[in-house]
N, C-alpha and C positions, 0 to 999 in steps of 0.2 A: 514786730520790730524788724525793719529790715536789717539784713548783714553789715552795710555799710553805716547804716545808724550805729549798731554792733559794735563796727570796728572802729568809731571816733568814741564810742562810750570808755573801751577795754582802755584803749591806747589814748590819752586822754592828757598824758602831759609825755615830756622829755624821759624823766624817772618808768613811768609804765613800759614806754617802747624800749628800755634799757633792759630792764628789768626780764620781760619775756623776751628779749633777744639771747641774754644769757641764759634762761634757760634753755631755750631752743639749742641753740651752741654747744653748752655743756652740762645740763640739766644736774646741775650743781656740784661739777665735777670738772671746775676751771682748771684749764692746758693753758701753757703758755703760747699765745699767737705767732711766737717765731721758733721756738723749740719743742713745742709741745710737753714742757714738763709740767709735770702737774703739782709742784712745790711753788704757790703763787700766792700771792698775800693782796689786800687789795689799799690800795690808797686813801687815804682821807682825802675828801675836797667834796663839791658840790656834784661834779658827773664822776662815776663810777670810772676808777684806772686800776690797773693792775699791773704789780711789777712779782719777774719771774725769778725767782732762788737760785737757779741753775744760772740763764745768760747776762741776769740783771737788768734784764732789759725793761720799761714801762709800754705798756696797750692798753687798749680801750676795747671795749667789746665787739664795734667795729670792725678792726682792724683785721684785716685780709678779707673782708664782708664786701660786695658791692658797695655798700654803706660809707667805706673805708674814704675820708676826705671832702665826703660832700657835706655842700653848706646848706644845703633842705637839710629839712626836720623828718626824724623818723617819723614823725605823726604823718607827714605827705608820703613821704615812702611808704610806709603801708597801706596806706589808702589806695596809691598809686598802683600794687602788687596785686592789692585784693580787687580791684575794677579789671587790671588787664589781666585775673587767672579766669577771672567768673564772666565776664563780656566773650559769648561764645565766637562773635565775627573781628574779637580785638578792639582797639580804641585810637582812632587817631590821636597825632599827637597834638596836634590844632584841638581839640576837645578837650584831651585830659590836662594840657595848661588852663586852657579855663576852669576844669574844673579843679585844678588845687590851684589855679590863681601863680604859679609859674610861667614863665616864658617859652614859645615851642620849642626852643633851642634846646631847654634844659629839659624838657617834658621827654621831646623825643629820646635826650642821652639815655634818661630814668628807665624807661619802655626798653631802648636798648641794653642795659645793665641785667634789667630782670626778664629779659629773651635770654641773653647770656647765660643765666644761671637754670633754663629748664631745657636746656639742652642734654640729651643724655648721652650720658660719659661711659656708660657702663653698659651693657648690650648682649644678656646671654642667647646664643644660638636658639633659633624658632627650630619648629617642626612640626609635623602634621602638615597641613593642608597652607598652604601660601599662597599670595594674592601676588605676581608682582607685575609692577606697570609704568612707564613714564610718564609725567605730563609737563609739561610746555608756558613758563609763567612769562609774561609781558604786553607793551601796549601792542593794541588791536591796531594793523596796517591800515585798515576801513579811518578809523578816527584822525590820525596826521592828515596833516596838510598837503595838497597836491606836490610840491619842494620837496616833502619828506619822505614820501612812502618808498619804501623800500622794495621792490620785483623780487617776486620765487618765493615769496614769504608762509607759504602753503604746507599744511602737515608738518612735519618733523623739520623744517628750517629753524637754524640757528641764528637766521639773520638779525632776527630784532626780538626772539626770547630765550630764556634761560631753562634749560631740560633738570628738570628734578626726578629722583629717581625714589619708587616707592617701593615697602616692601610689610603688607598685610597680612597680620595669621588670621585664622580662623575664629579666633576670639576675639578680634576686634581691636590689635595691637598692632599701630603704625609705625615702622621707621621711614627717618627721609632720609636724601641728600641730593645736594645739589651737586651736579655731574657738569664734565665739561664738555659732554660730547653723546649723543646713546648708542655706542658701539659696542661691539662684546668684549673687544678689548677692557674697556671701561666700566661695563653692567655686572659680567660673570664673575671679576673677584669679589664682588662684592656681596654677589650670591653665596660662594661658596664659603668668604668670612662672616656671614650670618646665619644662614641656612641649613642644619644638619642634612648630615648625608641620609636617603631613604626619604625624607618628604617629597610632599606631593607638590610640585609647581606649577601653578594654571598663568598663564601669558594669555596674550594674544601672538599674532603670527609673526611681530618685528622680526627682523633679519639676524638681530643681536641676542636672539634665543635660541638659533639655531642651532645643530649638537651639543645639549646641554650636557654636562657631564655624565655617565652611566649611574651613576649613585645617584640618582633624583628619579623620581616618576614626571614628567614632562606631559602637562594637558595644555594643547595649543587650541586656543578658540579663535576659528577663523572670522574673523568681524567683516572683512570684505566678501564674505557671503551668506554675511547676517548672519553669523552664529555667537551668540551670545553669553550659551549656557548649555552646556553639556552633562546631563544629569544634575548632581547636587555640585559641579563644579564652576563657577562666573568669576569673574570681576567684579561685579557689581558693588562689593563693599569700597575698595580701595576708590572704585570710580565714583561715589559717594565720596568718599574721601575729600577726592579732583574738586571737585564740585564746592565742597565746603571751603578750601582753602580759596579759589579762587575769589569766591560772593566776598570772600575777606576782602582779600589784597583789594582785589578791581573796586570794591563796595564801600571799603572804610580806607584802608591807604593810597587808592586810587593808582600810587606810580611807585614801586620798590626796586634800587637799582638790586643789580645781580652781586654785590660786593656783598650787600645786607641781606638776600634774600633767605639765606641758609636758617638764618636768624628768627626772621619770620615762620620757617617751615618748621622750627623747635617750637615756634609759640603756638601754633594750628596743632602740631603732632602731640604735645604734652594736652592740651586742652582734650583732644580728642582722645588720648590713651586714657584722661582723668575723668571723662565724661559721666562716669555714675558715682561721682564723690559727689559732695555735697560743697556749696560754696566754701562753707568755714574749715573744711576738710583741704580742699583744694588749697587755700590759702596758708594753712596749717603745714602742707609739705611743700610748696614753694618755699617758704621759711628756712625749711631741713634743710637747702639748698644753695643759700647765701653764702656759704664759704667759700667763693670765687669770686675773682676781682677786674672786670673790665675797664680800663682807663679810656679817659676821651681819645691820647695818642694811637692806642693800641686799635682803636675804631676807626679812625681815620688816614692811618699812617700808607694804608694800600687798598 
């Protein structure tokens, strides 16, 4: 039986997908969704409410949830969650409306909701041995139109892509972010806010690596003279990485403006950090993780 057979079996009416949202939530140990007291009684009616002791207030299980307002049915929400955790290159959103029978409009919001939510908040300091590297997201100047191509667009131009900034341990755990610029003004706090002092940093020779702080061991591999890999020390995994994220974007979304990219690089980076879970694993803690709430305004407002 496959997973997704799986997952319309479990979740199979309104009542199911309530039902294991609250456990997920509060694994029977209901807070109130706007004060968190835990003196909460729950409503009669047909869908599960609950009103809180302490502010009097009624919620739903829902509520502060991605979930929170929309007029889909959990059962497509889940569905939706479990195709774009387990789909290793992601899912357009022209597909996954057809496949719950949605509109793209609303397909793409859902996709963006649960980008939203595997975004990580939380971030303890690496060490040992670090990968880190830029790489370059946007359309190929080859592909526009003779009107549009853009002169100078070569290597590190910002003219027509967006510089993300990567930063891999040795066991195989990516952070991103999308940067405004690769200068070291911009690259190195970001090193030393994640980076314990004493590890090992393997670069290549950019310019924005130059005097790294004294507290780092600093291995620069020179690439403009073919040097690749100096001992047991490369890039090679992060630039594995590049590679994977891209086949994405360029392969299944085709065109990601730079306001949403960041978004996209939480959905490649949690996939690839979760990559020896199992589907129903995967699925299972993207769940954990719904208590955050993207609204349509908040997505489009800048």
């Amino acid at each position: 039986m496959s997973n997704l057979i799986r997952i319309s079996d479990d979740f199979n009416s309104p009542e199911a997908c309530m039902n294991y949202l609250a456990k997920m939530r509060w694994n029977g140990k209901i807070k109130c969704a706007f004060c968190e007291h835990d003196k909460v009684y729950e409503l009669k009616g047909k869908y599960k409410r609950y009103k809180c002791s302490n502010c009097r207030k009624q919620f739903s299980v829902t509520k502060g949830t991605i979930f929170e307002n929309s007029p889909i049915p959990l059962q497509k929400w889940f569905t939706a969650i479990h195709i774009l955790s387990a789909h290793k290159k992601g899912i357009s959103s022209i597909q996954l409306g057809k496949d719950l029978k949605v509109t793209q409009k609303t397909a793409w919001f859902m996709t963006q909701r649960i980008r939203y939510t595997l975004k990580t908040r939380s971030f303890n300091k690496m060490d040992g041995v670090i990968q880190c590297d830029e790489s370059f997201i946007g359309g190929k100047n080859k592909n526009r139109h003779g009107d549009k191509k853009v002169p100078n667009t070569q290597g590190r131009s910002l003219k027509t892509k967006t510089p993300v900034f990567g930063i891999m341990h040795s066991t195989g755990v990516i952070y991103t972010q999308v940067i405004p610029d690769t200068k070291a003004k911009t690259i190195k706090p970001i090193i030393k806010n994640l980076i314990e002092s004493g590890s090992i940093i393997v670069t290549d020779e950019w310019k924005a690596y130059r005097n790294m702080p004294a507290d780092y061991m600093h291995i620069v591999l020179r690439h403009t003279e073919e040097e690749y890999a100096r001992g047991a020390f490369h890039n090679n995994t992060i630039e594995g990485f590049w590679s994977q994220l891209k086949r994405g974007i360029y392969g299944i979304y085709h065109h990601v403006s730079p306001k949403h990219l960041h978004r996209y690089c939480d959905e490649f980076s949690y996939r690839y950090n979760t990559r020896k879970m199992k589907d129903a694993e995967r699925f299972e803690d993207t769940m954990e993780k719904i208590s955050c709430r993207l609204t349509y305004k908040m997505l489009t407002q800048y």
